[in-house]
N, C-alpha and C positions, 0 to 999 in steps of 0.2 A: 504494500500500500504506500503512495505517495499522494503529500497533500501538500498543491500548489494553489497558493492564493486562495483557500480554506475549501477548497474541493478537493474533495481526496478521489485518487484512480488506484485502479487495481494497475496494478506493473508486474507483467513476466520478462521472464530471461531473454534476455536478450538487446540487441538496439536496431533501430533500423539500419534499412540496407542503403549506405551512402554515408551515414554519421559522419561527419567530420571528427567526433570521437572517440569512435570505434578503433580505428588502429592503436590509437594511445592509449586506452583503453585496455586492448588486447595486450599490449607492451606489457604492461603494467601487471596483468594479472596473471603472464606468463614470465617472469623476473626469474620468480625463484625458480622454475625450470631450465632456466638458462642457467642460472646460477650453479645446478646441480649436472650440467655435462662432462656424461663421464671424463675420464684422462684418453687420452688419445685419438678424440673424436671429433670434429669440428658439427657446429649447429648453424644453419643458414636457415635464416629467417625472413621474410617478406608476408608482410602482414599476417594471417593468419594461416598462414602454410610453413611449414618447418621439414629439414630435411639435415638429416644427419650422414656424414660424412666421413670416411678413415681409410688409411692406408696400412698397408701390409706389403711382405713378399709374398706371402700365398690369400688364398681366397678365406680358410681357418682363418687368419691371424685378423681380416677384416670382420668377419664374421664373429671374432671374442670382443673386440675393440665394440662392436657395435651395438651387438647384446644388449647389454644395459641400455645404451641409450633409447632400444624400441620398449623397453620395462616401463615407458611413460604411460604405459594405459594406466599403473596406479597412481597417478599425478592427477591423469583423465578421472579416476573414478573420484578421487579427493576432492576435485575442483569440479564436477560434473561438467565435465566436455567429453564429449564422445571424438574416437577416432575412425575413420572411414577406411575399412582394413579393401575395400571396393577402389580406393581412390590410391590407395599406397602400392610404392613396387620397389622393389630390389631390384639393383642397376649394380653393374660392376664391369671395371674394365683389366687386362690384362694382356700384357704382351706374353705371357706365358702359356706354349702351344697346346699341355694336357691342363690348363683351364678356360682355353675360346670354345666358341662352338657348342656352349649349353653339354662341356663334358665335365665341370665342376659347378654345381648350381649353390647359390650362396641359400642358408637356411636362417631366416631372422624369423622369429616370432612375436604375435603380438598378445602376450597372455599364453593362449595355447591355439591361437588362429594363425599357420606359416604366414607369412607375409606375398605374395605373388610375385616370382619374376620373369 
């Protein structure tokens, strides 16, 4: 409930689409999960899309590195956001010949849902 100017409205989640507030907003309310990226990960942010990032010699060493950091669904469940395991995918690149060609597939999870790549 919010009371502006002695009218009170009922207020759900969320803000309209355009806010001028909403990214700063979002900023704001996703801090501490920035603040919490694991060690050897990078986190690339643009408005409310996030994509995490790391390197390795093999496709394992990306795949320990990065673990953790898809373990945000419990930040999701804390903060009530959902994540779109439909909208997510595992991308990886490699000059190394016995992992091109979909013959090493990287395994991230999101909870217990694989991630798609």
């Amino acid at each position: 409930m919010v009371r502006i100017n002695q009218q009170e409205t009922d207020f759900s989640e969320g803000l309209p689409r355009g806010s001028v507030l909403a990214p700063i907003l979002w900023l704001i309310y996703m801090d501490d999960l920035l603040a919490e990226t694991p060690s050897g990960t990078l986190a690339f942010v643009f408005a409310d899309d996030t994509t995490f990032g790391a390197t390795g010699s093999q496709v394992t060493d990306c795949e320990t590195a990065l673990q953790p950091a898809a373990d945000l669904f419990r930040w999701c469940q804390a903060w009530k956001v959902s994540l779109s395991v439909t909208k997510s995918v595992v991308a990886f690149f490699s000059h190394d010949p016995r992992e091109v060609n979909s013959k090493s597939v990287p395994r991230i999870f999101f909870g217990i849902t694989q991630v798609p790549f």
